[in-house]
mmCIF file of the N, C-alpha and C atoms, coordinates in Angstrom:
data_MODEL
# 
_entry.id   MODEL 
# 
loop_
_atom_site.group_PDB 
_atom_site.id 
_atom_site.type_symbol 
_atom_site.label_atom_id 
_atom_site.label_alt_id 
_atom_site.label_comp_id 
_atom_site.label_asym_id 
_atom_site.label_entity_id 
_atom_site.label_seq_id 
_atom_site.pdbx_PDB_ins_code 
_atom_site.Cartn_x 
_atom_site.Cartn_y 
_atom_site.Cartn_z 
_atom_site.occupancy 
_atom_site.B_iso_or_equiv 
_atom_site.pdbx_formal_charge 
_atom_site.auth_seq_id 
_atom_site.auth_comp_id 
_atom_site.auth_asym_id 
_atom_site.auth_atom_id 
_atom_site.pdbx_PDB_model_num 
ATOM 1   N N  . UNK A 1 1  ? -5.959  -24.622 12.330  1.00 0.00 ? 1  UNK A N  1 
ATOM 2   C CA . UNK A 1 1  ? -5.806  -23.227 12.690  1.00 0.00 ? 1  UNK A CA 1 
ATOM 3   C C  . UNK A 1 1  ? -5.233  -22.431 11.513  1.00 0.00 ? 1  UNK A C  1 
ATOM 4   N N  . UNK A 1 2  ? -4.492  -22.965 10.823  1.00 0.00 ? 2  UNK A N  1 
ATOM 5   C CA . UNK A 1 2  ? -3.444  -22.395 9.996   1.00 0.00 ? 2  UNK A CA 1 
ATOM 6   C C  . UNK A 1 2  ? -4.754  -21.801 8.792   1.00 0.00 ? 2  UNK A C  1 
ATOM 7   N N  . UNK A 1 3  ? -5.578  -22.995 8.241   1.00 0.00 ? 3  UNK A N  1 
ATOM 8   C CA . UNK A 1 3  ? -6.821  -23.130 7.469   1.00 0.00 ? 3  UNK A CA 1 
ATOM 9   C C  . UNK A 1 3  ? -7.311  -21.606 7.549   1.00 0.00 ? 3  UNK A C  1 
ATOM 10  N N  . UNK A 1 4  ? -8.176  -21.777 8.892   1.00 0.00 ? 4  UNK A N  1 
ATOM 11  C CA . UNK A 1 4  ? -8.805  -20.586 9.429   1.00 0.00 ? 4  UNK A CA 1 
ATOM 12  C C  . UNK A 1 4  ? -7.940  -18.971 9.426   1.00 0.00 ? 4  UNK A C  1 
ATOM 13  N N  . UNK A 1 5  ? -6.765  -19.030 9.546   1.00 0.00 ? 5  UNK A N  1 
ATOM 14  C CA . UNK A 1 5  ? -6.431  -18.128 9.087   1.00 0.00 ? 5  UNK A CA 1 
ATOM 15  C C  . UNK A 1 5  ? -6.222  -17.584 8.099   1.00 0.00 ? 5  UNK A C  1 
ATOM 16  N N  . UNK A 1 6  ? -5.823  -18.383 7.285   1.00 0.00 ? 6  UNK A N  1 
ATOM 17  C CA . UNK A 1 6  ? -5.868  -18.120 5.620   1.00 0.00 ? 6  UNK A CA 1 
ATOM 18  C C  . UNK A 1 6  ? -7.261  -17.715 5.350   1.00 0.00 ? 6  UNK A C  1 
ATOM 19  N N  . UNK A 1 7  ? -7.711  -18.098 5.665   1.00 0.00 ? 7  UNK A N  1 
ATOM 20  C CA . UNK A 1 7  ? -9.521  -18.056 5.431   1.00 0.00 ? 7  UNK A CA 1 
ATOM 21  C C  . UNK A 1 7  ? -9.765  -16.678 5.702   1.00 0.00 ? 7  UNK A C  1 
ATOM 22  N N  . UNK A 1 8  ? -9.345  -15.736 7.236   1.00 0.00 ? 8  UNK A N  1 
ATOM 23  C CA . UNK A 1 8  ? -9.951  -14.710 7.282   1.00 0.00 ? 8  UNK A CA 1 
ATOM 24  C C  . UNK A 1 8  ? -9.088  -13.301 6.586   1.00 0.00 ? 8  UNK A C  1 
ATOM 25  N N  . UNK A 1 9  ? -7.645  -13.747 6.570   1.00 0.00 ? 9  UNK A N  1 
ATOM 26  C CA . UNK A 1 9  ? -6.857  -13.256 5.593   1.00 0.00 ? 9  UNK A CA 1 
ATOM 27  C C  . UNK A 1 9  ? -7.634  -12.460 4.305   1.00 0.00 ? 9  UNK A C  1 
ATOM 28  N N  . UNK A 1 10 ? -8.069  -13.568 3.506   1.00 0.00 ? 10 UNK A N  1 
ATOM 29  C CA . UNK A 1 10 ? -8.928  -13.807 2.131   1.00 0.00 ? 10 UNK A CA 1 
ATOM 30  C C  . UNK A 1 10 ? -10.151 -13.308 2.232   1.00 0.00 ? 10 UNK A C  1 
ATOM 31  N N  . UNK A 1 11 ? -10.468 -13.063 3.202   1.00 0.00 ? 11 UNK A N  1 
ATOM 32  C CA . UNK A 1 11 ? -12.147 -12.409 3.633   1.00 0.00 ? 11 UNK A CA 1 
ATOM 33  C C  . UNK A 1 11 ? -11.946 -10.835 3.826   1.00 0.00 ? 11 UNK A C  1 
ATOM 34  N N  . UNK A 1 12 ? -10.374 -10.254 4.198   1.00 0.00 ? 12 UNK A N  1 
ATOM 35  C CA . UNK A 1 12 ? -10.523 -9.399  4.753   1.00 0.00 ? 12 UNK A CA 1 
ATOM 36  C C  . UNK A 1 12 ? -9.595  -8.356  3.389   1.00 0.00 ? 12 UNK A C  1 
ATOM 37  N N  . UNK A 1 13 ? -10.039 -8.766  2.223   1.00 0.00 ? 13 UNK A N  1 
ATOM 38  C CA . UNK A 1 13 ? -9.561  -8.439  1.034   1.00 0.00 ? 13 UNK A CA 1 
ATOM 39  C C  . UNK A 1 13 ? -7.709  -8.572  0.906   1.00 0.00 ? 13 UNK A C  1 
ATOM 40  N N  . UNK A 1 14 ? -7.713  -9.216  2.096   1.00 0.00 ? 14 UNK A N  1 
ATOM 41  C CA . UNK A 1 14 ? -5.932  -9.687  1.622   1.00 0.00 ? 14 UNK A CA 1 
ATOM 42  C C  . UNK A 1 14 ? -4.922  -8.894  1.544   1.00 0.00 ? 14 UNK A C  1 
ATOM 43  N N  . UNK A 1 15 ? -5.045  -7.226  1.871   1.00 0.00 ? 15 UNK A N  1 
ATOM 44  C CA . UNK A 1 15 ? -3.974  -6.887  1.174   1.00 0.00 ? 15 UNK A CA 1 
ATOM 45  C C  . UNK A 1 15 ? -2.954  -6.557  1.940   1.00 0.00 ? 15 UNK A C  1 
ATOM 46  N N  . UNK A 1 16 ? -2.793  -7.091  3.475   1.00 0.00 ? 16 UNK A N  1 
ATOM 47  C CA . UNK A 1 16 ? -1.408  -6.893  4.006   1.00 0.00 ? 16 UNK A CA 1 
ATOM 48  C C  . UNK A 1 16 ? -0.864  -8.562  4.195   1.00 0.00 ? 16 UNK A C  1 
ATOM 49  N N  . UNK A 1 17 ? -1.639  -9.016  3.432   1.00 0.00 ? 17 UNK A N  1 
ATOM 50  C CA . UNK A 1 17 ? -0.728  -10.719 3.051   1.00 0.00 ? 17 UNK A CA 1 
ATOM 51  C C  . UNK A 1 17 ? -0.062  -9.906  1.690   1.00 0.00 ? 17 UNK A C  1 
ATOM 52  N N  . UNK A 1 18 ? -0.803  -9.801  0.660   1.00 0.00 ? 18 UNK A N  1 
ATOM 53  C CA . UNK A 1 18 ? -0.331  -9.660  -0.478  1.00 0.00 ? 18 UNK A CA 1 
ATOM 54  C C  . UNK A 1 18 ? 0.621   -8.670  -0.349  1.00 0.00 ? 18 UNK A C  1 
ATOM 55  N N  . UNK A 1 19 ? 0.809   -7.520  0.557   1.00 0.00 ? 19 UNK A N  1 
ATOM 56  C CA . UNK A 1 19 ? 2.378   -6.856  0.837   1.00 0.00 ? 19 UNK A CA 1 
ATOM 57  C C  . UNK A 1 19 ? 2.972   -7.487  1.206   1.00 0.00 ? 19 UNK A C  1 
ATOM 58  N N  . UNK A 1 20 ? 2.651   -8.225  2.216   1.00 0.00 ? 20 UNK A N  1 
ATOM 59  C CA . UNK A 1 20 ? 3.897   -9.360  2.822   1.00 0.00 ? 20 UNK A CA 1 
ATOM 60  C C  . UNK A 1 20 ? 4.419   -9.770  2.269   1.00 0.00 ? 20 UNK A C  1 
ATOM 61  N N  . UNK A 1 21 ? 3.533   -11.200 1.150   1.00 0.00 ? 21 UNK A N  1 
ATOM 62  C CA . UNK A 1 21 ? 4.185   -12.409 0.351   1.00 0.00 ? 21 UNK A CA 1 
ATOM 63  C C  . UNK A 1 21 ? 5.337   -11.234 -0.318  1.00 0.00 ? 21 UNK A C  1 
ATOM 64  N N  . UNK A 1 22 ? 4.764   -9.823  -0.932  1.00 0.00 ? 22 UNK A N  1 
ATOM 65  C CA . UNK A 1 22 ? 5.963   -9.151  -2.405  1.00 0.00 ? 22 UNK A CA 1 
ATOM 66  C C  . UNK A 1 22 ? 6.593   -8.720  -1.370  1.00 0.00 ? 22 UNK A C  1 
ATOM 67  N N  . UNK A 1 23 ? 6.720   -7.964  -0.276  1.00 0.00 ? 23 UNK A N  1 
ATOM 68  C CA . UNK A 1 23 ? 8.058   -7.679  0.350   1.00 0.00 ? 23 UNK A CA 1 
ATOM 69  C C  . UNK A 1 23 ? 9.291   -8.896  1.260   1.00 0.00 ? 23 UNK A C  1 
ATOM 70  N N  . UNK A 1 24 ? 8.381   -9.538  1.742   1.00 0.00 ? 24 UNK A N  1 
ATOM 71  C CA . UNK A 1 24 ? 9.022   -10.846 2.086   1.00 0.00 ? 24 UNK A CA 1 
ATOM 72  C C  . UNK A 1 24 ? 8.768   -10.895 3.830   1.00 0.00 ? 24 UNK A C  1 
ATOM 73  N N  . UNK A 1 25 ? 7.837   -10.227 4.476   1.00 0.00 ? 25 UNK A N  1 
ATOM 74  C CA . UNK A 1 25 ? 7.439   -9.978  5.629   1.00 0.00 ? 25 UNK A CA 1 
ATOM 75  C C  . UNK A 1 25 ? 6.218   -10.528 5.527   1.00 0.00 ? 25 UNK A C  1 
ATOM 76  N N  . UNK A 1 26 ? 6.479   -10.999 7.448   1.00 0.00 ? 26 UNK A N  1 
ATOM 77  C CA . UNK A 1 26 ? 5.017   -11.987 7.279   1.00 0.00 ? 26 UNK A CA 1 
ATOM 78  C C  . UNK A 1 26 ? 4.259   -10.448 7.333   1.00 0.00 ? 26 UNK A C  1 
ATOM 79  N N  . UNK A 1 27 ? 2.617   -11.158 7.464   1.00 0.00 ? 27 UNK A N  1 
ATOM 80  C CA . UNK A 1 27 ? 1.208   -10.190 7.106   1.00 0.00 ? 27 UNK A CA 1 
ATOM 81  C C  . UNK A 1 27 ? 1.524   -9.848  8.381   1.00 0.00 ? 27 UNK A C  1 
ATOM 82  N N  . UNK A 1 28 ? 0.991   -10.323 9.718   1.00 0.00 ? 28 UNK A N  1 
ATOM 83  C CA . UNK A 1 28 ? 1.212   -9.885  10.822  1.00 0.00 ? 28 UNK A CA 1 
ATOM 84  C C  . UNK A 1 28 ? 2.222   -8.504  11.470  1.00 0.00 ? 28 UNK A C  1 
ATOM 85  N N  . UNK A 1 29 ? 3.430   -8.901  10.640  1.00 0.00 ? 29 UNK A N  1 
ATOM 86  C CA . UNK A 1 29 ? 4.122   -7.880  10.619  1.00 0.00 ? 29 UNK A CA 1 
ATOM 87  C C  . UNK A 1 29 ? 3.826   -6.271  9.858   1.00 0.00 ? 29 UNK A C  1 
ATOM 88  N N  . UNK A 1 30 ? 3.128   -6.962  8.687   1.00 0.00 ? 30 UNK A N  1 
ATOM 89  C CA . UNK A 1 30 ? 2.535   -5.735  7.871   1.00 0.00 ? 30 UNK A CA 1 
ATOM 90  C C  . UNK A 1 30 ? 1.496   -4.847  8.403   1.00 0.00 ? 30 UNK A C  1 
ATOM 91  N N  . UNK A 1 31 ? 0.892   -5.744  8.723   1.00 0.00 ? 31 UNK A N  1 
ATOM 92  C CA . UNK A 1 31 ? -0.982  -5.549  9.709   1.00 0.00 ? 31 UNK A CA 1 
ATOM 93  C C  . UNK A 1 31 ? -0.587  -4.069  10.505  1.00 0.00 ? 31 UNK A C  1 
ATOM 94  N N  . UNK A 1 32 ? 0.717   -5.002  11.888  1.00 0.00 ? 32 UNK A N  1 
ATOM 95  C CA . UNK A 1 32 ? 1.262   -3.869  12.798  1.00 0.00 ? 32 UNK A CA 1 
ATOM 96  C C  . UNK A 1 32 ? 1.743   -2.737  12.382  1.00 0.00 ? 32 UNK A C  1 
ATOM 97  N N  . UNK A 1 33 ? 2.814   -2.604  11.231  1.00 0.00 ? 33 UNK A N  1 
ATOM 98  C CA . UNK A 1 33 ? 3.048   -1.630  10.970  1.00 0.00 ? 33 UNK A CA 1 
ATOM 99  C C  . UNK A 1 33 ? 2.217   -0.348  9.826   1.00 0.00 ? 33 UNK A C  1 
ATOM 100 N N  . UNK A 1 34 ? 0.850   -1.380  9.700   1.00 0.00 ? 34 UNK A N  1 
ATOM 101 C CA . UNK A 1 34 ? 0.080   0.009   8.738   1.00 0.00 ? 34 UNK A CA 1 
ATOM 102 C C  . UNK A 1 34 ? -0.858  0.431   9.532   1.00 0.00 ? 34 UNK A C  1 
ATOM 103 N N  . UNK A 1 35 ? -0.895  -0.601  11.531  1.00 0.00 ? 35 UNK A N  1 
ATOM 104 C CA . UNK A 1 35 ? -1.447  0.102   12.252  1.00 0.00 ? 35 UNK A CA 1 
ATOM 105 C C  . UNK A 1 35 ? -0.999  0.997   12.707  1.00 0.00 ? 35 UNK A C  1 
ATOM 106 N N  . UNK A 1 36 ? 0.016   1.225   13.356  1.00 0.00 ? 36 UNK A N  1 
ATOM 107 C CA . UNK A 1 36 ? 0.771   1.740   13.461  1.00 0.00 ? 36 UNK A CA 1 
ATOM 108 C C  . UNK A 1 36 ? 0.746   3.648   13.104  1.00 0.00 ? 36 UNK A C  1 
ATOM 109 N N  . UNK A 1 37 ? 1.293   3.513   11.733  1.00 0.00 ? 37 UNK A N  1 
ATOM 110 C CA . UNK A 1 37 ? 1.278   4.438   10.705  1.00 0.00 ? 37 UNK A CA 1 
ATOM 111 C C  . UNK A 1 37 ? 0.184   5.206   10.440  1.00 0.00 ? 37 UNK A C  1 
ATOM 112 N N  . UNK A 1 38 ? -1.445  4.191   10.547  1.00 0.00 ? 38 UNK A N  1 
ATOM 113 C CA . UNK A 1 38 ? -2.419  5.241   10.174  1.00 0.00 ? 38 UNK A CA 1 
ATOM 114 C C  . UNK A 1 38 ? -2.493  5.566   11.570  1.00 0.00 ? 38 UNK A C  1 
ATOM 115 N N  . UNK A 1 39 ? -2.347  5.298   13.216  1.00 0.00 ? 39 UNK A N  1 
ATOM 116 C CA . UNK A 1 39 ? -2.293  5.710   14.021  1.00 0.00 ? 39 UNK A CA 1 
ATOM 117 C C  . UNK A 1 39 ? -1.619  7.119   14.298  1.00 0.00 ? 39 UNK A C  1 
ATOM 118 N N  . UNK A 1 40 ? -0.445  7.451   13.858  1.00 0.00 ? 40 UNK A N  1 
ATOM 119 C CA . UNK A 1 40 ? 0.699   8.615   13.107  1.00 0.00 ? 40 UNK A CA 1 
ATOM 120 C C  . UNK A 1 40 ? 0.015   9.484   12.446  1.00 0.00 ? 40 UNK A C  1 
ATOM 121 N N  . UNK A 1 41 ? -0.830  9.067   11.447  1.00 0.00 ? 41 UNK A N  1 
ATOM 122 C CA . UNK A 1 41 ? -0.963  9.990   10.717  1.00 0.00 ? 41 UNK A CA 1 
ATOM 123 C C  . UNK A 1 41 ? -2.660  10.319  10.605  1.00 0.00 ? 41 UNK A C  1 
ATOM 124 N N  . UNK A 1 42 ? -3.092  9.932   11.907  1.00 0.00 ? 42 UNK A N  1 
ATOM 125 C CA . UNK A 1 42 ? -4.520  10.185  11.683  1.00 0.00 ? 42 UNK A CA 1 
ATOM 126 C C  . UNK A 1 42 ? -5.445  9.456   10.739  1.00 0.00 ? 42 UNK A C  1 
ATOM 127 N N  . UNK A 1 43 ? -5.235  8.305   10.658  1.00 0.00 ? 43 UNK A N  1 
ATOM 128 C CA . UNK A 1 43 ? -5.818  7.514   9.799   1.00 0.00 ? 43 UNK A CA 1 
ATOM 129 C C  . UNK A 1 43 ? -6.193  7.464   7.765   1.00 0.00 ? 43 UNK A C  1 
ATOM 130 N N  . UNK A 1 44 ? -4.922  8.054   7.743   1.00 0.00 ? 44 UNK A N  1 
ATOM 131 C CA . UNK A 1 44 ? -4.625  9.004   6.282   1.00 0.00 ? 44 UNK A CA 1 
ATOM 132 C C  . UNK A 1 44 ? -4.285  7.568   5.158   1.00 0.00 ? 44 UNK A C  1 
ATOM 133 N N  . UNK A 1 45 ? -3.634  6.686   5.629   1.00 0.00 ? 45 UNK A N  1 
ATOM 134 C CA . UNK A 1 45 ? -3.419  5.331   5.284   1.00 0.00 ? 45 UNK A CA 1 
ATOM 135 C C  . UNK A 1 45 ? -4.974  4.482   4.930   1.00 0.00 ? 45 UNK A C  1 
ATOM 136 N N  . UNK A 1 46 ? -5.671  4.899   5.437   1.00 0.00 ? 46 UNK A N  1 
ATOM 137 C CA . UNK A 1 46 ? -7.169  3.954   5.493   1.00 0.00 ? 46 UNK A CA 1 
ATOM 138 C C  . UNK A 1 46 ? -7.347  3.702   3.740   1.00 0.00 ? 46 UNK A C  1 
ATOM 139 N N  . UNK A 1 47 ? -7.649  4.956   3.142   1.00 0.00 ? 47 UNK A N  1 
ATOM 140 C CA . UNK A 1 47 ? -7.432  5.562   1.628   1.00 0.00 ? 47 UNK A CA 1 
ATOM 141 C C  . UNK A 1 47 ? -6.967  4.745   0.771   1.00 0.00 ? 47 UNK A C  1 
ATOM 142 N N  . UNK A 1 48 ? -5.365  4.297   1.397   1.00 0.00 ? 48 UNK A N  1 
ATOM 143 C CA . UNK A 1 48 ? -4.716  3.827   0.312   1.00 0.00 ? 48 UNK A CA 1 
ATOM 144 C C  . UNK A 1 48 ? -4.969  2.014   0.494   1.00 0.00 ? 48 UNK A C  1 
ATOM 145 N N  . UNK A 1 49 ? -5.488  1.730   1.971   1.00 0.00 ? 49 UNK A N  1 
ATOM 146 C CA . UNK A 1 49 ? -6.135  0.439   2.068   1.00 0.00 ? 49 UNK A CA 1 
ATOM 147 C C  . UNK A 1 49 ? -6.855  0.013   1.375   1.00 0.00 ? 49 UNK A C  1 
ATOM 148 N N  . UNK A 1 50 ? -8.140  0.459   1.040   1.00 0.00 ? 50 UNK A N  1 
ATOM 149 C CA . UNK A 1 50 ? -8.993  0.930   0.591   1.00 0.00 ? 50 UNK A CA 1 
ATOM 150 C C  . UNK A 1 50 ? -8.767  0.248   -0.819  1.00 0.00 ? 50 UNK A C  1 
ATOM 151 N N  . UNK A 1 51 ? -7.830  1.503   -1.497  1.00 0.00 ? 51 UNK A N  1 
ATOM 152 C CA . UNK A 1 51 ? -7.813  1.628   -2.772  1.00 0.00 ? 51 UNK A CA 1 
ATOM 153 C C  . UNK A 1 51 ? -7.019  0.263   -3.273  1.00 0.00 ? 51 UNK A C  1 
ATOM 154 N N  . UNK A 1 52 ? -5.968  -0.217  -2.573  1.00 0.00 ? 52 UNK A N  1 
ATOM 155 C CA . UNK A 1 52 ? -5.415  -1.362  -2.705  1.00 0.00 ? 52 UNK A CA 1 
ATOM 156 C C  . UNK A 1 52 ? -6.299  -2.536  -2.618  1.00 0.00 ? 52 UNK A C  1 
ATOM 157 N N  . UNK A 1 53 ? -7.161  -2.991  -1.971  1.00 0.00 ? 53 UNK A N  1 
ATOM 158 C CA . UNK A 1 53 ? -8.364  -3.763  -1.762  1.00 0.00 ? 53 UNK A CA 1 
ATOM 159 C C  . UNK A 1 53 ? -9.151  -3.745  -3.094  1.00 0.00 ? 53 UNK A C  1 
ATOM 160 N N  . UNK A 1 54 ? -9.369  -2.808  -3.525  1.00 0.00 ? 54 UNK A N  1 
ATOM 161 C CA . UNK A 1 54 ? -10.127 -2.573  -4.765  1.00 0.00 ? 54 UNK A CA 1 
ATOM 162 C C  . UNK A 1 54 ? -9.047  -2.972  -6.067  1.00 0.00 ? 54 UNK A C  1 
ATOM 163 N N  . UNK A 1 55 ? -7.752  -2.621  -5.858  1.00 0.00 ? 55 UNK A N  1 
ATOM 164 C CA . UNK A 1 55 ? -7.030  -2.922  -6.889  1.00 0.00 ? 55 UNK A CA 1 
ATOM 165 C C  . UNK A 1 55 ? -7.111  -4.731  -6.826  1.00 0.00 ? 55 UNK A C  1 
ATOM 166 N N  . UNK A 1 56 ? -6.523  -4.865  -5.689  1.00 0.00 ? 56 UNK A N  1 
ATOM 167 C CA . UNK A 1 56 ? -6.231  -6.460  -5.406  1.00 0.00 ? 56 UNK A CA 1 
ATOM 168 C C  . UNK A 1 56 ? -8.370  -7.309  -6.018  1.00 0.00 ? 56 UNK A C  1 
ATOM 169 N N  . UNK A 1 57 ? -8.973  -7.139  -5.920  1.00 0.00 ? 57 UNK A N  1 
ATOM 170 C CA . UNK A 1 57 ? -10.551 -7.125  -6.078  1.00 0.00 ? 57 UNK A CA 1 
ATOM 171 C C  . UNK A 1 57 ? -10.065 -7.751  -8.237  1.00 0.00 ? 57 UNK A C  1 
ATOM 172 N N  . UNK A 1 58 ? -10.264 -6.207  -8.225  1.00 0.00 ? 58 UNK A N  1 
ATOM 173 C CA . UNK A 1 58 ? -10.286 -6.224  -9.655  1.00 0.00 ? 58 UNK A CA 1 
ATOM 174 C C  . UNK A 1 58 ? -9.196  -7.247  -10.357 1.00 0.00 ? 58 UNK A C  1 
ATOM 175 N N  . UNK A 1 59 ? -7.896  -7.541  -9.732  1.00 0.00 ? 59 UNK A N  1 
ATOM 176 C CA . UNK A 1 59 ? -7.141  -7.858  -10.613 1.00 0.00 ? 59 UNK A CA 1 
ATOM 177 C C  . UNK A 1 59 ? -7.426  -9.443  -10.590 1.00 0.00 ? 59 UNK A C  1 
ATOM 178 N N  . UNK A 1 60 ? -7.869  -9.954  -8.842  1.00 0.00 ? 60 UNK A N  1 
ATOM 179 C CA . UNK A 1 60 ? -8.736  -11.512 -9.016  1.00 0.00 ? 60 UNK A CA 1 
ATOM 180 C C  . UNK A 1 60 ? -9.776  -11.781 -9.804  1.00 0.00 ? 60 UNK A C  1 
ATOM 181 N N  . UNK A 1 61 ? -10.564 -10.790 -9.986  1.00 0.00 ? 61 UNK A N  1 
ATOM 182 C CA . UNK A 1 61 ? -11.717 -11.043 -11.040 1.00 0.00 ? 61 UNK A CA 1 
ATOM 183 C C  . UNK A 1 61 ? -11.389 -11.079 -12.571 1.00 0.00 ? 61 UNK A C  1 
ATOM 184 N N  . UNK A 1 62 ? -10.535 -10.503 -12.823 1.00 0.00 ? 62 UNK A N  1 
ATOM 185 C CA . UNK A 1 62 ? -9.669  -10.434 -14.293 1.00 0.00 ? 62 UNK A CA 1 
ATOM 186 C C  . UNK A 1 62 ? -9.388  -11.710 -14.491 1.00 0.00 ? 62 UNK A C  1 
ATOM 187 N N  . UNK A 1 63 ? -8.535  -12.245 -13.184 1.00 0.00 ? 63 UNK A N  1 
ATOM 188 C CA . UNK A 1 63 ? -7.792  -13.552 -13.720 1.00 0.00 ? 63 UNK A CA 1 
ATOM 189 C C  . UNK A 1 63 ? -8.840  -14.280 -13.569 1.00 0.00 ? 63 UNK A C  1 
ATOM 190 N N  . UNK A 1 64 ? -9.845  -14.336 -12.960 1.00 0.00 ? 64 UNK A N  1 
ATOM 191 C CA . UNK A 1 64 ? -10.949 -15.440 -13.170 1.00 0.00 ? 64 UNK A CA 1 
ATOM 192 C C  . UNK A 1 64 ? -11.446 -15.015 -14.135 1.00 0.00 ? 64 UNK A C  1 
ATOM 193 N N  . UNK A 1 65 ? -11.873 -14.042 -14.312 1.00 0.00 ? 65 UNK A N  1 
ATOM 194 C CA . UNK A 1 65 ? -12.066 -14.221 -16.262 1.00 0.00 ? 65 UNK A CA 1 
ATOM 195 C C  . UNK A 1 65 ? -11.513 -15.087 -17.259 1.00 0.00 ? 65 UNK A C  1 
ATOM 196 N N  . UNK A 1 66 ? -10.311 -14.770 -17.121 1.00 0.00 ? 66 UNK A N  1 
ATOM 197 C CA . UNK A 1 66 ? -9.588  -15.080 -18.286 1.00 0.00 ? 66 UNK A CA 1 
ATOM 198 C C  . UNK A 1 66 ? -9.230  -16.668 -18.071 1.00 0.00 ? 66 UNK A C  1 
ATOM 199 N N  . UNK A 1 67 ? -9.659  -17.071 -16.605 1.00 0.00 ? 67 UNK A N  1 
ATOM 200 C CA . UNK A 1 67 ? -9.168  -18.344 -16.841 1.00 0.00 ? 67 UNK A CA 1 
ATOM 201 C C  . UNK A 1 67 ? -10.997 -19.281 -17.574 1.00 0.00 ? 67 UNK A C  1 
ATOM 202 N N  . UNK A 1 68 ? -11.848 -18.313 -17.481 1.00 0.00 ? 68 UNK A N  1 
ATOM 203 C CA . UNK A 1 68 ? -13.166 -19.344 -17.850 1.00 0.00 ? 68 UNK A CA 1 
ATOM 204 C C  . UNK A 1 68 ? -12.730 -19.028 -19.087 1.00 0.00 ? 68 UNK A C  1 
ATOM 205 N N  . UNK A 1 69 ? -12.719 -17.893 -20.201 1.00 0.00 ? 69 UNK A N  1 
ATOM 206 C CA . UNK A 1 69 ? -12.559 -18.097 -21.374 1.00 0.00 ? 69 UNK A CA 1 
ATOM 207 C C  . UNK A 1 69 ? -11.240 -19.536 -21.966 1.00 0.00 ? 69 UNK A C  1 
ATOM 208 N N  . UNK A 1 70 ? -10.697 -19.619 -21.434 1.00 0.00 ? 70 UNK A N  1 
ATOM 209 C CA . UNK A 1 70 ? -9.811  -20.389 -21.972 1.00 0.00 ? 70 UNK A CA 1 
ATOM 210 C C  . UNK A 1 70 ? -9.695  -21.835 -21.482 1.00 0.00 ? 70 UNK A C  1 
ATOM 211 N N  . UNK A 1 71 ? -10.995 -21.802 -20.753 1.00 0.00 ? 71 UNK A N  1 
ATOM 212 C CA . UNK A 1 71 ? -11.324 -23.803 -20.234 1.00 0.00 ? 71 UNK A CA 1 
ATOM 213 C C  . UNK A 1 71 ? -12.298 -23.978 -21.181 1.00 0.00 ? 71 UNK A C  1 
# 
């Protein structure tokens, strides 16, 4: 089970794990509260999902770059 979750985590561009792991809150907890929030604010948060997904995107493909040049 644990597997499978990690799994859809990683599918779903990751980025309220990757707030979690840096703030120290599980994802679940994160998930709720950026539902939450874009609920508040009319879905104004989606944006910065979004844009974070794309950041988190780019910065995995970098490091897989850089790790083929150097094998």
């Amino acid at each position: 089970m644990e597997y499978f979750r990690q799994m859809m985590e990683r599918s779903a561009f990751g980025v309220c794990s990757f707030l979690g792991e840096k703030i120290g809150l599980a994802s679940s907890r994160v998930r709720l509260y950026f539902i939450y929030i874009t609920l508040l604010t009319l879905g104004s948060p989606i944006i910065i999902y979004l844009f974070a997904a794309f950041w988190l995107n780019i910065k995995r493909y970098i490091k897989k770059g850089k790790n083929l040049v150097w094998n």
